[in-house]
N, C-alpha and C positions, 0 to 999 in steps of 0.2 A: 399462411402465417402473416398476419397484419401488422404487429411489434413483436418486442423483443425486450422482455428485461434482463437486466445486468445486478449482482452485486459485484460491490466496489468498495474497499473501507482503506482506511490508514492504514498506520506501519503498524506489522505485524511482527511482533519483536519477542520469540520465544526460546532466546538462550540466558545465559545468566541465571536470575530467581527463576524464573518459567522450567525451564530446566531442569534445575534439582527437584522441582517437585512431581515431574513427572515420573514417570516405570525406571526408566534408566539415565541418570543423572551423569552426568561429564562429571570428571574431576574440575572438581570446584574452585582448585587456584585461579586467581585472578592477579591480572599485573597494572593496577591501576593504583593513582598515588594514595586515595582516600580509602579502599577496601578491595583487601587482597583474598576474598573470600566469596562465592556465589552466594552461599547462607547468610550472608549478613543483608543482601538485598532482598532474602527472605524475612530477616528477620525486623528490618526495619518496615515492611509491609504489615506485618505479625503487631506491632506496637501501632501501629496505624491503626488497622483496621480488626485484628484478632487474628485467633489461632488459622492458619493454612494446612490443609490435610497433604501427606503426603502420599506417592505412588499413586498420583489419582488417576482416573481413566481416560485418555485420550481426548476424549470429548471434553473434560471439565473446563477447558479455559476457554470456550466456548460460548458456556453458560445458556442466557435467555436468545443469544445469535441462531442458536441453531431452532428453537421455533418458530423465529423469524426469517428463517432459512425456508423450512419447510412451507410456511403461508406463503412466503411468496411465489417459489419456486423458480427460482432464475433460471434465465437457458445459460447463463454461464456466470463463473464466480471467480474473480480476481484482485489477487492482493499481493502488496510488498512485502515480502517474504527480508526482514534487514535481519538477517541472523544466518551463521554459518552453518550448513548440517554437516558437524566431522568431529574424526577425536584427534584431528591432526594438532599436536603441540609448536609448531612453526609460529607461532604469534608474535604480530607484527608490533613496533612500539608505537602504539598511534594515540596510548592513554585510556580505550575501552576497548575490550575486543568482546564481540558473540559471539557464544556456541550452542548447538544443540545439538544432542549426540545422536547418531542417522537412527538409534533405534526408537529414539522418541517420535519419527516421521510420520506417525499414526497420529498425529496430535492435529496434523493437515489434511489428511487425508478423511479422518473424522469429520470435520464441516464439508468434506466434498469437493475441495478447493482442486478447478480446474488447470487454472495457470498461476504460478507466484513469479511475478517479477522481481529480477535482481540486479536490476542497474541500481545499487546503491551504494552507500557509504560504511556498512557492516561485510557484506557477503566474502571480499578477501580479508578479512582480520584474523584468519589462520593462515594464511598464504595459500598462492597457490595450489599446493596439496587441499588446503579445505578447499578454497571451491571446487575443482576435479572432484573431489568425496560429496561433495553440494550436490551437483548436477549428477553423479552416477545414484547418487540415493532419491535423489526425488524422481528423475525419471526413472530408477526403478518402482520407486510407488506410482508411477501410473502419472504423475506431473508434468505439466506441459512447464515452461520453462522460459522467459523472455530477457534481455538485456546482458546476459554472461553467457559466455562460452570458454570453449577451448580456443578458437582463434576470434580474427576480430571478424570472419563469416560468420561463424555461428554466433558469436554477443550480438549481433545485430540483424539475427535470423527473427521474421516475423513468429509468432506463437499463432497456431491454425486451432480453435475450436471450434468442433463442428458443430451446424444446428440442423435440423431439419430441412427438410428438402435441397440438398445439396446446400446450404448455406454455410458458411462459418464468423466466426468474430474475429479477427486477425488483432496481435496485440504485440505494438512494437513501442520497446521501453529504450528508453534513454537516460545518464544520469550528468550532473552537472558538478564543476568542481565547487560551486556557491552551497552544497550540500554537503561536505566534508570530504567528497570522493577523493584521493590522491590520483595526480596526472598520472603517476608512474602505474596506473592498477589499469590503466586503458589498455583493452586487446591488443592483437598484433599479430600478424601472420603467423609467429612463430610460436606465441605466448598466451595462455588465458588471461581471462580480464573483463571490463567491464566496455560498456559500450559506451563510451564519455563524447559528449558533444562538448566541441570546443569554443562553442559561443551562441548564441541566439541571432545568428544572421540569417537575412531573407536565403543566403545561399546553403544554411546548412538545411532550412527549412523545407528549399528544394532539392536538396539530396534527400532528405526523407521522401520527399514525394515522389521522386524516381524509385527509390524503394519501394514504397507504398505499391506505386502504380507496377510493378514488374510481379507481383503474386497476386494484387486484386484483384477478382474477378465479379462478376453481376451478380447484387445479393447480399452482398459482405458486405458488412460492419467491423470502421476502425477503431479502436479504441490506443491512442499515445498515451503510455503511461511514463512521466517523470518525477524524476528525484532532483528538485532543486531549491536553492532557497535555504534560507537559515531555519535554528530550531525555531525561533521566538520571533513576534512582530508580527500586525497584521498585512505590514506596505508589501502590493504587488507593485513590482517594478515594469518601468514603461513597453520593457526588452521582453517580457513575460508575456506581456497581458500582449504587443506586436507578435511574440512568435506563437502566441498558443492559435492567436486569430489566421498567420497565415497556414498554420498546420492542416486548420477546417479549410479556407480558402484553396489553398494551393496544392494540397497533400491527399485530401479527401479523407481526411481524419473527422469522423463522428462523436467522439468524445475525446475530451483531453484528461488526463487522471494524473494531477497533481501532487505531490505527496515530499514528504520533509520536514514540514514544520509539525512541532507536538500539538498542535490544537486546529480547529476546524480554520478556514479562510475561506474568502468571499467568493462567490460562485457568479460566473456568467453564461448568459445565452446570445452566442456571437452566431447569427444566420440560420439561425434553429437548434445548434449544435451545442451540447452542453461543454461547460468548462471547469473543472473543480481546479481551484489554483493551487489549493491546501487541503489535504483529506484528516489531516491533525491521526493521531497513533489510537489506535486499535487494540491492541496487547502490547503491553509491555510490563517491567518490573519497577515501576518508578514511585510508587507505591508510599510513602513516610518519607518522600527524600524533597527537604523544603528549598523554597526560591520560586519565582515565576507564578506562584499561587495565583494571581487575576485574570492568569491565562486560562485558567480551570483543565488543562494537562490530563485530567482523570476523564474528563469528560470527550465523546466524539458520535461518529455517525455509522450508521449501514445508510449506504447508498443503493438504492433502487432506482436507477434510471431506466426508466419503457423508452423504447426507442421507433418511431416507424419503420418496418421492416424494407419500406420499398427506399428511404429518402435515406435514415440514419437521422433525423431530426427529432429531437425531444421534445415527447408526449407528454411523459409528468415525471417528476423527478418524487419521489416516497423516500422520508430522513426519518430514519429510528434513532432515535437520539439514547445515546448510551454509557455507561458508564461502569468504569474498570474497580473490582473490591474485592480482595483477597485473589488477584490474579485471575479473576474471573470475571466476562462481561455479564455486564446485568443492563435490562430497563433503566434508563435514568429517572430518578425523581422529582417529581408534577415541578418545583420548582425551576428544577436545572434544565427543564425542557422548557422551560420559557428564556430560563438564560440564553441556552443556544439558539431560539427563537429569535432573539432579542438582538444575537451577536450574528444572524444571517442578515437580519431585516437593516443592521446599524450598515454593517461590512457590504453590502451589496445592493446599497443605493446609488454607491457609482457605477452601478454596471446596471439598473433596472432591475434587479432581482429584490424579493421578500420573502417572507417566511410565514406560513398560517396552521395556527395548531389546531388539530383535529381535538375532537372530544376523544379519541380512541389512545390519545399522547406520541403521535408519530404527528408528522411534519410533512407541509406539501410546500415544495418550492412553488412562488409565483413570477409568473417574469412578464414584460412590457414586450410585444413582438416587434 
């Protein structure tokens, strides 16, 4: 085995509208100031874009992902899972809360999805009880699991995906409070929670790398996935772009996977080693709900990074540039894949990165060594 591809995409946000429309819908109260209703973020999708079918098939929110799934065939598939899987009614008042009811869990497991990270800012918004109902429903669908646990060992337990020939991808996620997370939702010997870094210092950077180095072994590839950063804005902050670079440096971290803000952000190639600062959202219900329109919110990526199997340094980075309609991804259209084009090549001149459209409408990162 010479590389190694990855997918890698946004937040994956399938409570709320996602929800109701699948096999088995939560009760659709909501306790938010603007709509107290799951259906109504159906419905404002539905005036957007047209009718949405209901009870649809696991696979449907999926869409054109899952033939881009199959072309490429990744040896491992990873994503922010920002949604609750529970019917626990404990909800927190934090002003939005997700849920997905654990029978809709087929909906993840349909794309084949190896590991979902949950150091985020959704995963307790049923309390406690939901996450414990989280983590017993996806690991019983077969789901590896990174950034939450029952204590603060297990939220901060690496994820082990195996490759061939004794190899794995190790996948250790972390979530920040610059992301919405509450202080109060961090692990704790006693308590589940999430795995909250308390700052971007060289010295937490080497606590991770003590981590790191105590399960690495010869062969593995790391991939840090965080959650930090506001929804909106393209500014990487000096603290970021310092700690994602000692992560590769000091940690032996292979990719960094960025994730929180609703739209794509600038990408770096720090020592070989990819950076996505921002993976912008994936699935969600956001669908007819206006503000922020120039950020293009609808719009995002699958990430294909090939990786060298011996080093962890990035071969080529493959962008399917995509877009969310009627709760379902789709191919982005010729235009919009020049926007994103357009918004890698502007956003990632400070870092030596560009963007180059194939005739096939997928996307190759290029970068300066």
């Amino acid at each position: 085995m010479q590389a190694v591809t990855l997918f890698l995409c946004g937040d994956v946000m399938t409570g709320r509208g996602i929800d109701q429309i699948l096999p088995h819908p939560c009760d659709p109260a909501l306790h938010e100031s603007f709509v107290q209703h799951a259906l109504g973020y159906v419905a404002l999708a539905e005036s957007a874009h047209g009718t949405i079918p209901r009870r649809v098939a696991p696979d449907y929110i999926w869409g054109d992902a899952l033939a881009e799934l199959e072309r490429v065939r990744p040896a491992a598939r990873i994503v922010n899972l920002e949604t609750a899987v529970t019917t626990s009614d404990d909800w927190l008042d934090k002003g939005i809360n997700y849920r997905m009811h654990p029978a809709n869990v087929a909906c993840l497991t349909a794309a084949e999805i190896d590991c979902c990270v949950l150091a985020n800012n959704h995963v307790l918004d049923w309390g406690r009880a939901g996450l414990l109902e989280t983590l017993h429903t996806l690991h019983g669908a077969g789901l590896r699991t990174a950034g939450a646990g029952r204590n603060r060992t297990e939220a901060s337990t690496v994820a082990e995906i195996p490759l061939p020939g004794d190899h794995r991808i190790l996948v250790a996620a972390f979530g920040m409070q610059s992301s919405g997370i509450p202080v109060q939702w961090a692990a704790t010997d006693e308590s589940p929670g999430v795995a909250v870094l308390k700052d971007l210092s060289d010295r937490t950077a080497d606590r991770i790398a003590r981590s790191v180095a105590a399960v690495k072994q010869s062969g593995d590839l790391v991939v840090a996935s965080i959650h930090w950063g506001g929804n909106w804005g393209y500014e990487i902050s000096a603290a970021e772009q310092r700690f994602a670079r000692r992560l590769i440096d000091a940690a032996g971290v292979d990719v960094v996977h960025g994730h929180s803000s609703h739209h794509p952000k600038a990408i770096e190639v720090h020592a070989g080693k990819l950076v996505l600062y921002g993976c912008g959202d994936f699935v969600n219900d956001y669908e007819g709900i206006a503000g922020y329109e120039s950020y293009r919110g609808d719009l995002g990526f699958m990430y294909f990074p090939t990786l060298s199997a011996a080093t962890g340094a990035l071969v080529r980075l493959e962008l399917v540039p995509t877009q969310l309609n009627r709760f379902r991804v789709q191919r982005a259209p010729t235009e919009d894949v020049q926007w994103l084009a357009e918004l890698l090549q502007r956003e990632g001149r400070w870092f030596g990165t560009g963007a180059r459209v194939r005739e096939d409408g997928r996307i190759e990162l290029a970068w300066s060594a």
